[in-house]
C-alpha positions as CSV (number, residue, x, y, z in Angstrom):
1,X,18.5,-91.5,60.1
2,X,20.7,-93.3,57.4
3,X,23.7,-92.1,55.2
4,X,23.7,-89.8,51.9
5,X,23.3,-92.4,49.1
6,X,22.6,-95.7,51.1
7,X,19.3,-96.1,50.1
8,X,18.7,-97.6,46.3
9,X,15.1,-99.2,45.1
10,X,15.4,-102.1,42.9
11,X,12.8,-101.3,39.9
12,X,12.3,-100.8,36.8
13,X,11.5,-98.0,34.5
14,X,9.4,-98.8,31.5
15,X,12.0,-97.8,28.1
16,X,15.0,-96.4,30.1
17,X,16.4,-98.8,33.4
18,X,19.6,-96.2,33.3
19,X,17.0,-93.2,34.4
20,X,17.3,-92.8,37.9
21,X,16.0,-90.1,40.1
22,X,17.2,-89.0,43.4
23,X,15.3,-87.5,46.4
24,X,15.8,-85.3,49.3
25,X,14.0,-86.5,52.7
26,X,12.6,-84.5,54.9
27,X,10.0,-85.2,58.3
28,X,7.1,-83.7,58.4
29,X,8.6,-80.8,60.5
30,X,11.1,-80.2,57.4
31,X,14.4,-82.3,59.1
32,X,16.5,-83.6,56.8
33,X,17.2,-87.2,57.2
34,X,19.0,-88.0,53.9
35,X,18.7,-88.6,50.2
36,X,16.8,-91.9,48.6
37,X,17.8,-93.2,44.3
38,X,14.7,-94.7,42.8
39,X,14.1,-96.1,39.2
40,X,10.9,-94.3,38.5
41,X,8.8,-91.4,40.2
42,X,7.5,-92.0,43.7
43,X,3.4,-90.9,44.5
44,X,2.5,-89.7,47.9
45,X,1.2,-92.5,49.4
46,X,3.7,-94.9,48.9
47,X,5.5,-96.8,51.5
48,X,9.5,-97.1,50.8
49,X,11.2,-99.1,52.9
50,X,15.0,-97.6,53.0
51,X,18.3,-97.9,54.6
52,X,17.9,-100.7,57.2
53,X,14.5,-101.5,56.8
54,X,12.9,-98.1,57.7
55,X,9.5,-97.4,56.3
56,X,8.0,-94.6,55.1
57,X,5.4,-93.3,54.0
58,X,4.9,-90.4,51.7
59,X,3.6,-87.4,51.8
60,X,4.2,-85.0,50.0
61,X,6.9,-84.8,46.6
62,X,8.2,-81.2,45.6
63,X,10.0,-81.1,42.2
64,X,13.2,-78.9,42.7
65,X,15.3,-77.5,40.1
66,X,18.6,-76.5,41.1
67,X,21.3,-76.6,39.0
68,X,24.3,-78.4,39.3
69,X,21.9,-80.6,41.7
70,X,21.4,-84.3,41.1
71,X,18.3,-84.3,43.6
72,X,14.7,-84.0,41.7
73,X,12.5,-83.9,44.6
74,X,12.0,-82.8,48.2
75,X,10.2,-85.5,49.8
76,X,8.7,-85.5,53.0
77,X,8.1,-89.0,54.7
78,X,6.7,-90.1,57.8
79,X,7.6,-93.6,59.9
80,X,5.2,-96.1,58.4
């Protein structure tokens, strides 16, 4: 498990680098294990490697819409 905001991709978005989207992870089982800042959108699929070199592998992304809220997505990740 890692900390609320330690995790931070290095990429690039095509026409906006400031755009930056944030993302709740959850296990399979619906556990949170913390919150992951990317540069673009993230596809299940994918394998992120966060924090101290965990990776993950996507599989599933909810958009979310809470206000007030700077999370976009649930995501729910598996050990890859």
């Amino acid at each position: 498990m890692f900390a609320e905001g330690e995790t931070e991709f290095s990429s690039t978005t095509a026409g906006n680098a400031s755009c930056m989207f944030t993302y709740r992870l959850h296990t399979p089982l619906g556990e949170e294990i913390g919150e992951a800042t990317h540069r673009f959108l993230i596809e299940p699929g994918e394998v992120l490697t966060v924090g101290d070199n965990q990776r993950f592998r996507v599989i599933e992304v909810i958009p979310i819409e809470e206000k007030g809220s700077d999370v976009e997505a649930l995501m729910y990740v598996e050990a890859a």
